[in-house]
TIVO-2410 file (N, C-alpha, C; in nm, 3 decimals):
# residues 104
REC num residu      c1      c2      c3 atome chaine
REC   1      X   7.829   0.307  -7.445     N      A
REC   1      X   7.922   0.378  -7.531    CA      A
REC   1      X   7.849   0.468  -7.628     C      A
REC   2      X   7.718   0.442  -7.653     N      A
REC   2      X   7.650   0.485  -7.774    CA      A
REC   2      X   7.569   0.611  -7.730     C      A
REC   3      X   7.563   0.561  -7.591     N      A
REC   3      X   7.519   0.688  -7.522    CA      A
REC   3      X   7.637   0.816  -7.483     C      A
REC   4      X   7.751   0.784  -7.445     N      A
REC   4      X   7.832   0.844  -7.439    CA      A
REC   4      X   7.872   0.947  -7.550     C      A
REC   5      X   7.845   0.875  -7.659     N      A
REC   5      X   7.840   0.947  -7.829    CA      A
REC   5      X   7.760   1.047  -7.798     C      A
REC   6      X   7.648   1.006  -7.795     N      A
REC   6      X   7.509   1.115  -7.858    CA      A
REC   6      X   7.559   1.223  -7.724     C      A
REC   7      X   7.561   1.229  -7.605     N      A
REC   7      X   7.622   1.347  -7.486    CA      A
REC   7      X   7.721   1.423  -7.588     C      A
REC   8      X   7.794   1.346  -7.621     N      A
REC   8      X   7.945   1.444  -7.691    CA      A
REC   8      X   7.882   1.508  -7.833     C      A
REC   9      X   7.826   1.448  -7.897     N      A
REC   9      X   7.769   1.539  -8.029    CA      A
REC   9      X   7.652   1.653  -7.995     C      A
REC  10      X   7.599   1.590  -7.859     N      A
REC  10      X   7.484   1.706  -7.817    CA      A
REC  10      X   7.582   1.823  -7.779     C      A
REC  11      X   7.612   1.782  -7.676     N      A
REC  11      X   7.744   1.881  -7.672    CA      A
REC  11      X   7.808   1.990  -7.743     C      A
REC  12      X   7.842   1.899  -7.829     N      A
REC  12      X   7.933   1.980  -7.950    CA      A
REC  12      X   7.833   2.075  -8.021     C      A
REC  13      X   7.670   2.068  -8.061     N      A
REC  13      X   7.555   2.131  -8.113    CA      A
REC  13      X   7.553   2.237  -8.051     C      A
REC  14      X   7.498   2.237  -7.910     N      A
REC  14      X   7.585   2.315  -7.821    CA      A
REC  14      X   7.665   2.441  -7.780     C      A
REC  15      X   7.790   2.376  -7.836     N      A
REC  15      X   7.871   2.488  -7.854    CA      A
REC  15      X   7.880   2.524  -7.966     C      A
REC  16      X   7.848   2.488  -8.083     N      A
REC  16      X   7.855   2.579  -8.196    CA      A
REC  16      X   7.791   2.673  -8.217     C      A
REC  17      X   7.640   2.623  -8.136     N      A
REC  17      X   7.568   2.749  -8.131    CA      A
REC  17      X   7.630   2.857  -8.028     C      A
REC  18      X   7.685   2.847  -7.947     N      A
REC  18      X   7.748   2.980  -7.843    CA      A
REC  18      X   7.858   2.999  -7.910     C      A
REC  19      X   7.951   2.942  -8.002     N      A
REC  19      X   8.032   3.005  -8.069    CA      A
REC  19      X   8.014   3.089  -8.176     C      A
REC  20      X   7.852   3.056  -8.248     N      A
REC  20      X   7.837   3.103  -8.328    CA      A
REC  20      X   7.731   3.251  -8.316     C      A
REC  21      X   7.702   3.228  -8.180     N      A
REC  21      X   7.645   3.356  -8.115    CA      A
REC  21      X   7.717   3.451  -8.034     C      A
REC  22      X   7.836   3.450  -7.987     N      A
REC  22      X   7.923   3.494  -7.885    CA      A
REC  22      X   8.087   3.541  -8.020     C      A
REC  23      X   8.062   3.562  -8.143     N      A
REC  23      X   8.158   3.562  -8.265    CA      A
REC  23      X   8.130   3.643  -8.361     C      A
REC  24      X   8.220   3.669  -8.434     N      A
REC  24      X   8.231   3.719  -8.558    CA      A
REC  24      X   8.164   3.705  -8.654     C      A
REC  25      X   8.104   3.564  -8.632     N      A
REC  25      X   8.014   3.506  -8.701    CA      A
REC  25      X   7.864   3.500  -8.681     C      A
REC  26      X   7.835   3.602  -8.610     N      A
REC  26      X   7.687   3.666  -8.514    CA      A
REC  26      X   7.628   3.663  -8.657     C      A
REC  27      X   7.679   3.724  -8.775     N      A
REC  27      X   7.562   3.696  -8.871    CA      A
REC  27      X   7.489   3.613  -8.923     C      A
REC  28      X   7.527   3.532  -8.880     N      A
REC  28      X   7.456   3.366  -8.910    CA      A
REC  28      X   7.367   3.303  -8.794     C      A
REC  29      X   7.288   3.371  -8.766     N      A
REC  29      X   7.152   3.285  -8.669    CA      A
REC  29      X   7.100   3.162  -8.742     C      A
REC  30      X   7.097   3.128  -8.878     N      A
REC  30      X   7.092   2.997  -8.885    CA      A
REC  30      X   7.127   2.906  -8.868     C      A
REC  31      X   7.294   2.935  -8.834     N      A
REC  31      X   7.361   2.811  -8.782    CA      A
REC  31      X   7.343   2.838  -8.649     C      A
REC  32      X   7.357   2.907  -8.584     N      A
REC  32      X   7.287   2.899  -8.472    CA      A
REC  32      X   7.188   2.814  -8.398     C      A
REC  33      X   7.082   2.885  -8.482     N      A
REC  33      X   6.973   2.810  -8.437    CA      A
REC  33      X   6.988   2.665  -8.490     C      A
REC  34      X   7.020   2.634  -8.585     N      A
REC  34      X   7.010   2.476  -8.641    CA      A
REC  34      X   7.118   2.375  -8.500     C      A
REC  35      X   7.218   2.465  -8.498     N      A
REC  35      X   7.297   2.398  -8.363    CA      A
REC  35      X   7.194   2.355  -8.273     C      A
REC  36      X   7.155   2.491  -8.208     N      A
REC  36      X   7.072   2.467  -8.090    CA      A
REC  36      X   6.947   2.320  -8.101     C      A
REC  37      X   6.850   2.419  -8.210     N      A
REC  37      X   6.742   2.304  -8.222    CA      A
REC  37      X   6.828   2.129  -8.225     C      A
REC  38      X   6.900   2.121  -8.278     N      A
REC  38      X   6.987   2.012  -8.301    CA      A
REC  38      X   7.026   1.908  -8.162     C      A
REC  39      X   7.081   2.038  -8.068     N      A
REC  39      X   7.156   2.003  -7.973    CA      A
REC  39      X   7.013   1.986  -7.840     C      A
REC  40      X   6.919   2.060  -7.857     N      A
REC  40      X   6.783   2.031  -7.769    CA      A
REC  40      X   6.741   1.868  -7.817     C      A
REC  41      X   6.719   1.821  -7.955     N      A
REC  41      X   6.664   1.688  -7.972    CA      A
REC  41      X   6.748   1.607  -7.946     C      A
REC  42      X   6.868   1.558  -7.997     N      A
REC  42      X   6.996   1.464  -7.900    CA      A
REC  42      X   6.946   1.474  -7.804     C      A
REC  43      X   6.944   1.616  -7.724     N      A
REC  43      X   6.949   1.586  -7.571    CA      A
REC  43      X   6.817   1.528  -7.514     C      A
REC  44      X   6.753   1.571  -7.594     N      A
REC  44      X   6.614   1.458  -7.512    CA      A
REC  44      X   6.661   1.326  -7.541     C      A
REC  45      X   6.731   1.292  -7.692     N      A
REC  45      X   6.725   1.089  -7.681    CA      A
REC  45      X   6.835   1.102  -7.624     C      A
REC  46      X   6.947   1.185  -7.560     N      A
REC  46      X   7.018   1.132  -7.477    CA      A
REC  46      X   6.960   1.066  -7.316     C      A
REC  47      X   6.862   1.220  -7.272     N      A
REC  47      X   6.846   1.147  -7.197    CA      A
REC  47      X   6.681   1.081  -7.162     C      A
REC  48      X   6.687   1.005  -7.310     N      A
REC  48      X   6.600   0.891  -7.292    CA      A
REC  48      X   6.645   0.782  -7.300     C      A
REC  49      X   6.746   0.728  -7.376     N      A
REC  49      X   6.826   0.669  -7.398    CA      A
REC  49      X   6.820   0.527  -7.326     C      A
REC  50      X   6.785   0.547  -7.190     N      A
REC  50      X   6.787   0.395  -7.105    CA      A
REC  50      X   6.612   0.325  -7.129     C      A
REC  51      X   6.562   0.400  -7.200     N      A
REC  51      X   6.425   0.356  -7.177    CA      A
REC  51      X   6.347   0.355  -7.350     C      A
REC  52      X   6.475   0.403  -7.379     N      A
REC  52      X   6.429   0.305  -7.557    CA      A
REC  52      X   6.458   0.164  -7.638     C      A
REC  53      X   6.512   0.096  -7.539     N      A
REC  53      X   6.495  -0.035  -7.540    CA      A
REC  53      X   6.360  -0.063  -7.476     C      A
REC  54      X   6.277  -0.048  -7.430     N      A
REC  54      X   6.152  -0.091  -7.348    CA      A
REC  54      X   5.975  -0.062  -7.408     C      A
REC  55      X   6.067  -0.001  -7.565     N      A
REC  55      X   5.958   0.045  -7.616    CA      A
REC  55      X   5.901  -0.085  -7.713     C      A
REC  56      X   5.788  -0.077  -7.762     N      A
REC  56      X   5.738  -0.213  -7.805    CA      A
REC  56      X   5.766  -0.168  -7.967     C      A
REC  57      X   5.797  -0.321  -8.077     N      A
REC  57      X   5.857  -0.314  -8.180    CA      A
REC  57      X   5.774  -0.262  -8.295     C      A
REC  58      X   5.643  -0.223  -8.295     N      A
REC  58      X   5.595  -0.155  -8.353    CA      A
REC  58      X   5.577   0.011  -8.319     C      A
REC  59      X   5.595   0.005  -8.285     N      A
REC  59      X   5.640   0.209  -8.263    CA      A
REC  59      X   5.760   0.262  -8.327     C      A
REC  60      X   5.875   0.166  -8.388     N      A
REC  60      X   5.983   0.241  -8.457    CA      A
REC  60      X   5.896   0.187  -8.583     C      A
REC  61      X   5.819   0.134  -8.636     N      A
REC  61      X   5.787   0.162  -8.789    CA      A
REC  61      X   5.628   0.223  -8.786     C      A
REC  62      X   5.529   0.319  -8.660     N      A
REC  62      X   5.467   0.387  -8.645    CA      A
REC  62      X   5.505   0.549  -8.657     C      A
REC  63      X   5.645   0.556  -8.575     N      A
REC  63      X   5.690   0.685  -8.520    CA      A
REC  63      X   5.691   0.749  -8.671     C      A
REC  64      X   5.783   0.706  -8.795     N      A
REC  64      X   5.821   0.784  -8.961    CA      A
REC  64      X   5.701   0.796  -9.007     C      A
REC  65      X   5.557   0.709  -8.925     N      A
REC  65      X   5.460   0.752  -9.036    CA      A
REC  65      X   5.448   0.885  -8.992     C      A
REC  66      X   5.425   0.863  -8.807     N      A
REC  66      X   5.296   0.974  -8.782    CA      A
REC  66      X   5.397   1.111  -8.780     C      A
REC  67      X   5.548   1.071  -8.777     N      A
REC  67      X   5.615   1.240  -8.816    CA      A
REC  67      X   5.615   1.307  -9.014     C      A
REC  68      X   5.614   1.180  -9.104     N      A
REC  68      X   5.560   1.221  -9.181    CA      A
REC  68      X   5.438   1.305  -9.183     C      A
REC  69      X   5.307   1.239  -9.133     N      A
REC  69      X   5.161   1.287  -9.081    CA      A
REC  69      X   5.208   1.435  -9.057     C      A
REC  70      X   5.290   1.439  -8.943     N      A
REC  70      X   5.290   1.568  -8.882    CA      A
REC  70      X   5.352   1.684  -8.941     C      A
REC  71      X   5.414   1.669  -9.036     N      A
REC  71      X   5.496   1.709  -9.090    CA      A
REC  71      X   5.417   1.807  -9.260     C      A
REC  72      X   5.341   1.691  -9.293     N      A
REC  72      X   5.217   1.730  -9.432    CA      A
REC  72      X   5.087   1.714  -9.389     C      A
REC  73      X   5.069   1.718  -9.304     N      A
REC  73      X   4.889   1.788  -9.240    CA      A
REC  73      X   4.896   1.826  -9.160     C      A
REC  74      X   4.923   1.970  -9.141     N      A
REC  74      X   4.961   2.017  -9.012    CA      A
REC  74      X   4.799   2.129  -9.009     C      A
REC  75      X   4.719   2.074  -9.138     N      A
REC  75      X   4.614   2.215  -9.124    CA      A
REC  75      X   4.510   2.082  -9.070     C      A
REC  76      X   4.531   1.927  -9.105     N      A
REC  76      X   4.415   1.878  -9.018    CA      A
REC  76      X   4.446   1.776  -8.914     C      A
REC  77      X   4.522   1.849  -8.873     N      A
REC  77      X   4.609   1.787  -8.734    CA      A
REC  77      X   4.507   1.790  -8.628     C      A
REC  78      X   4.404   1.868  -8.657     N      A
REC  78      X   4.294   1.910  -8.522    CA      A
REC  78      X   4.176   1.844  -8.559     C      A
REC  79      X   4.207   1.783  -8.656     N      A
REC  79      X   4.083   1.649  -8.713    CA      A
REC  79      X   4.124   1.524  -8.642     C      A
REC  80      X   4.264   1.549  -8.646     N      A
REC  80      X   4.339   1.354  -8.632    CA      A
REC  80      X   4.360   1.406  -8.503     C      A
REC  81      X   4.366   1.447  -8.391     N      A
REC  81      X   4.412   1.465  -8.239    CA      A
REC  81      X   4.298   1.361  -8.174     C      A
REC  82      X   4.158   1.386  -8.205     N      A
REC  82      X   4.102   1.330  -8.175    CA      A
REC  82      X   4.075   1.147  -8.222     C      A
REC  83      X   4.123   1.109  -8.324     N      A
REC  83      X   4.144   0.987  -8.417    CA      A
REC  83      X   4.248   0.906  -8.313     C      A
REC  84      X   4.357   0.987  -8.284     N      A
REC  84      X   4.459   0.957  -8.226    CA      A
REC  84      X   4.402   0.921  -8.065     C      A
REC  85      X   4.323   1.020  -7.996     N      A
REC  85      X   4.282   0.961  -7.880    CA      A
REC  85      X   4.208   0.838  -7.820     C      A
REC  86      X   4.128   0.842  -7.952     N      A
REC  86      X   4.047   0.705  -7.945    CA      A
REC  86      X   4.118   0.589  -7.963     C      A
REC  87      X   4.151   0.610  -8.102     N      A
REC  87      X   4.306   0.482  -8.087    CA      A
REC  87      X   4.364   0.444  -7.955     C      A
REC  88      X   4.429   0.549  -7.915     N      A
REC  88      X   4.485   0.519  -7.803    CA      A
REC  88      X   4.423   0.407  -7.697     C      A
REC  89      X   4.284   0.478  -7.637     N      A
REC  89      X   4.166   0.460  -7.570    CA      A
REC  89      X   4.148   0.291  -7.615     C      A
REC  90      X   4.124   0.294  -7.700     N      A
REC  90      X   4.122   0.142  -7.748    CA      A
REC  90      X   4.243   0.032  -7.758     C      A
REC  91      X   4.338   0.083  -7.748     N      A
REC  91      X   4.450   0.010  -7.733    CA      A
REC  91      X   4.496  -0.017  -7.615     C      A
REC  92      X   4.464   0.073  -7.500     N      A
REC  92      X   4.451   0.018  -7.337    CA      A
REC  92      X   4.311  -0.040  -7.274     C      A
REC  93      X   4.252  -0.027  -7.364     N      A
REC  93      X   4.145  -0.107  -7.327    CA      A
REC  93      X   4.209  -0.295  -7.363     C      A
REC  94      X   4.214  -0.310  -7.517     N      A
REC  94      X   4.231  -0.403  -7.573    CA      A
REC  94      X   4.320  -0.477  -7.432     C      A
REC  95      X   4.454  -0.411  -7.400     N      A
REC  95      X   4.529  -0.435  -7.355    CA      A
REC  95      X   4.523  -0.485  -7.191     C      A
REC  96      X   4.378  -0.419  -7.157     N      A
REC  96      X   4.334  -0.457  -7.017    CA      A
REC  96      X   4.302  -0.628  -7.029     C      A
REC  97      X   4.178  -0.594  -7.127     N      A
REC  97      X   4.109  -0.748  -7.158    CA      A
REC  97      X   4.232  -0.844  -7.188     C      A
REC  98      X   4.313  -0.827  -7.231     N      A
REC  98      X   4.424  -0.895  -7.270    CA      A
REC  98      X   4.485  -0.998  -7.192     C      A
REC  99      X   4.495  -0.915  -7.065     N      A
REC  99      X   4.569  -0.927  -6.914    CA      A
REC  99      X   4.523  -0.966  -6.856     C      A
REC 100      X   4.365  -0.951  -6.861     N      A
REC 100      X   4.253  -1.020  -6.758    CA      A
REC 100      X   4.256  -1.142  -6.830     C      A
REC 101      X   4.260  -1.194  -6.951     N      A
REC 101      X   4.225  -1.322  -7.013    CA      A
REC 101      X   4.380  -1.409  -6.980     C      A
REC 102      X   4.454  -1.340  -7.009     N      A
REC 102      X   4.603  -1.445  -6.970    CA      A
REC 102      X   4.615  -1.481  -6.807     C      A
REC 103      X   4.531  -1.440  -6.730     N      A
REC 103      X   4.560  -1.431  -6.541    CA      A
REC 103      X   4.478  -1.592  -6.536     C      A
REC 104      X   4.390  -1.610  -6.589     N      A
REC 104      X   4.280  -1.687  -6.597    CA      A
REC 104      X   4.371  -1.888  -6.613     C      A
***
């Protein structure tokens, strides 16, 4: 049902932007665009939607930092890309040894 929501509000983003581009109201590309951009992100968690339950419970209190991050260091974002890879790198590693030790 919740998914059904977010389709109909993407939707609706949507069309405000073609109403608001295809109108009288052509002078306003901000609402426009705010529709659109709006109605593009819904539509990705719409259709991610079946596969955000499967995500592990530390990534919804990771995700506000690192869009904060992204959001106010965007000049040393090309410092942390690499910070971020290694992390990564180490967290499927960890995660190998992990798997090999529980088989045992």
């Amino acid at each position: 049902m919740r998914r059904h929501l977010l389709g109909l509000v993407t939707l609706a983003s949507f069309g405000l932007a073609a109403i608001v581009s295809w109108s009288p109201l052509a002078h306003y590309p901000m609402v426009r665009d705010v529709g659109l951009r709006v109605g593009l992100v819904l539509g990705a968690f719409w259709l991610a939607w079946p596969d955000l339950h499967r995500l592990p419970r530390w990534v919804w209190y990771v995700l506000p930092i690192v869009l904060v991050v992204l959001l106010y260091a965007r000049v040393y974002l090309i410092f942390l890309i690499p910070l971020f890879a290694v992390a990564t790198f180490l967290y499927i590693l960890y995660r190998r040894i992990r798997r090999k030790g529980s088989e045992r």
